[in-house]
Structures are given as C-alpha cells and as structure tokens.
C-alpha positions in Angstrom: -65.2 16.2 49.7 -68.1 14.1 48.1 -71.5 15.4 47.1 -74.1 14.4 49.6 -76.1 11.2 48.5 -79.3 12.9 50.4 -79.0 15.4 47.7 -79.5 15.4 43.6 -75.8 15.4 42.5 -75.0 18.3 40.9 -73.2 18.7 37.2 -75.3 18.4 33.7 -73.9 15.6 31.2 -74.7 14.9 28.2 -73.4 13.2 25.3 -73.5 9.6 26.8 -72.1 7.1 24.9 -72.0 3.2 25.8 -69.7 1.2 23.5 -69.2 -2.4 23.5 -65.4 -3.2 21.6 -63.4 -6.8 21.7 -63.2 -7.5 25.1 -64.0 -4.1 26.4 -67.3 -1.9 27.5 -66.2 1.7 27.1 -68.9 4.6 28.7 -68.1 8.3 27.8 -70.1 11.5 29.3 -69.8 15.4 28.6 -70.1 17.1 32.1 -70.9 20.8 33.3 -70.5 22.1 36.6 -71.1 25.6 37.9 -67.4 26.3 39.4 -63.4 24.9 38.7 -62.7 22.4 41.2 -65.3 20.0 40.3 -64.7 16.0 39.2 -66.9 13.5 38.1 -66.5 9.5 37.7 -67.8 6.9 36.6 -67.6 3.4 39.1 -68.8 0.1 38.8 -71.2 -0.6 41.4 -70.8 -3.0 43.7 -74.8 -4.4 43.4 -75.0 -5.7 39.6 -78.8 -7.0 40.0 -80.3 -9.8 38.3 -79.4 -9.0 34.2 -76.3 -10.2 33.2 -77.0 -8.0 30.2 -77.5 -4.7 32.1 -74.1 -2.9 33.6 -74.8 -0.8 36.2 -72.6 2.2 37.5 -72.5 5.1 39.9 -71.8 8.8 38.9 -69.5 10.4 41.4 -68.9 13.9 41.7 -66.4 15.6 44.4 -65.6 18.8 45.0 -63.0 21.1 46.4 -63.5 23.0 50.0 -63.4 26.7 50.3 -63.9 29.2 47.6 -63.5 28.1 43.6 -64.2 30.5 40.9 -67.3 30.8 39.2 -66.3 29.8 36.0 -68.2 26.6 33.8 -65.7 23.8 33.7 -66.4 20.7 31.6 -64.9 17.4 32.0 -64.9 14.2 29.5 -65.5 11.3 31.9 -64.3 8.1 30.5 -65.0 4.8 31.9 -63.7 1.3 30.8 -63.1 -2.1 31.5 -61.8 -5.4 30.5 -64.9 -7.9 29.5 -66.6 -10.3 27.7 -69.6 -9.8 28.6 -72.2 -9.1 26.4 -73.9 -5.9 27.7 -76.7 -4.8 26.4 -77.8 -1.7 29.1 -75.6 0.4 31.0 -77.7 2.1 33.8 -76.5 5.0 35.6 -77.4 5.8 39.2 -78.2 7.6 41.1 -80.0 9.4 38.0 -81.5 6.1 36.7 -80.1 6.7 33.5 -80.2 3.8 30.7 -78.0 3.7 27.7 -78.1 1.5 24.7 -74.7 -0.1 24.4 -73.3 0.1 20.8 -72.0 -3.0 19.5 -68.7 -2.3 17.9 -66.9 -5.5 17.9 -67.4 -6.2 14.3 -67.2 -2.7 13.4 -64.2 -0.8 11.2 -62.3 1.5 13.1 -63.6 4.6 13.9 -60.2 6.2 11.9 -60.0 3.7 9.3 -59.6 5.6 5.7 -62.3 5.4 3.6 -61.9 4.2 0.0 
C-alpha cells in the first residue's frame, strides 16, 4: 500500500547526498520510520521542467497492511542512473527538497590510499 499523496509522507531522512561520477548521478538518503514494514524510493519523475541542470525526483514510501511492530527501522535509499548530464540540482518532491550535486568526476576515489 502507498502513502496517500493528500497527506505529508511519513519517514524522517537525512543525510542527503547528490553525487555526480563519470557518466552517473548517484542520490543517497538516511530514512526513519516509526514501525518495520516501511520502504522508501527514490524515482525519477516523469515532469523534468524547464532546467536541464536541475534533476528532479519523487520520494516514495509504502507500507505493509495490518499490524507491524513498533520498532524504528532505517533504510539507506540509493538512487542511480546512467547520464551525462551535467546536473547541478537534484530537487526532491513532494518535500521540495534541493541538493547541491557534488561533482566527483575528476575526483580520486573515495578508497584510494593515501600517500
């Protein structure tokens, strides 16, 4: 079942992180929710507007029916594609949430040793 789209969707993320690497644009999110069962994605929406430079994506969140625990789960949410686009927003919806995309192209790697 999908959370209602009249309602504010529920779950509290943090840690957003928009990456831009060769020929992909990477997004990565820290998620909370109140109860097991919950999952959260990350889609490319189908509206792009009028920057070529802005990506823009929809949060998802489903949950299960019937009873779930009350226990805090947290989920990594991981969103990628293939591109060579040149992104320079991600925006989030529906929280209207804009990220600064991190150029990493001509970065070392992340686990590269140090000298």
């Amino acid at each position: 079942m999908e959370a209602s789209e009249d309602q504010p969707l529920p779950g509290k993320c943090r840690d957003w992180k928009a990456l831009l690497g060769p020929g992909v644009v990477v997004v990565d999110v820290w998620a909370t929710f109140p109860s097991a069962g919950w999952q959260m994605e990350l889609r490319k929406a189908e509206e792009q507007g009028d920057d070529p430079e802005e990506l823009i994506l929809e949060r998802v969140v489903t949950f299960p029916e019937g009873y779930q625990p009350p226990v805090v789960r947290g989920i990594d949410v991981h969103w990628e594609e293939q591109s060579d686009i040149e992104y320079r927003t991600v925006r989030v919806l529906p929280d209207d949430l804009t990220l600064e995309v991190l150029d990493r192209r001509n970065a070392p790697p992340l686990n590269a040793d140090k000298a």
